[in-house]
C-alpha angles and dihedrals in degrees: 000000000000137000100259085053092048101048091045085055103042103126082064094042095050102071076040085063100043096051090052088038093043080175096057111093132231079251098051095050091045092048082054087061086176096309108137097199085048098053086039089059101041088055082049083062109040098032103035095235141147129264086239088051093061107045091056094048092055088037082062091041091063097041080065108049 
């Protein structure tokens, strides 16, 4: 799946996100609204990671849905 999938079917991706971040809130996932940069840099802040990190985890998420 790609981005653009992702981001048109985000109501359903959302509940999808919370359940892989368990730390991220209902708030942070809604504030994402599909944005990439946006849900990168809310796992940055709950989970101290790099940008990089982030990137790759979300890159995997999304090898997966």
């Amino acid at each position: 799946m790609n981005w653009d999938q992702i981001k048109g079917n985000w109501k359903e991706m959302k509940g999808n996100a919370r359940r892989h971040w368990g730390e991220l809130t209902d708030d942070d996932v809604e504030q994402a609204a599909g944005d990439r940069e946006v849900l990168e840099g809310k796992i940055q802040q709950r989970y101290g990671k790099t940008k990089e990190e982030a990137q790759k985890e979300v890159d995997s998420w999304m090898a997966r849905n």
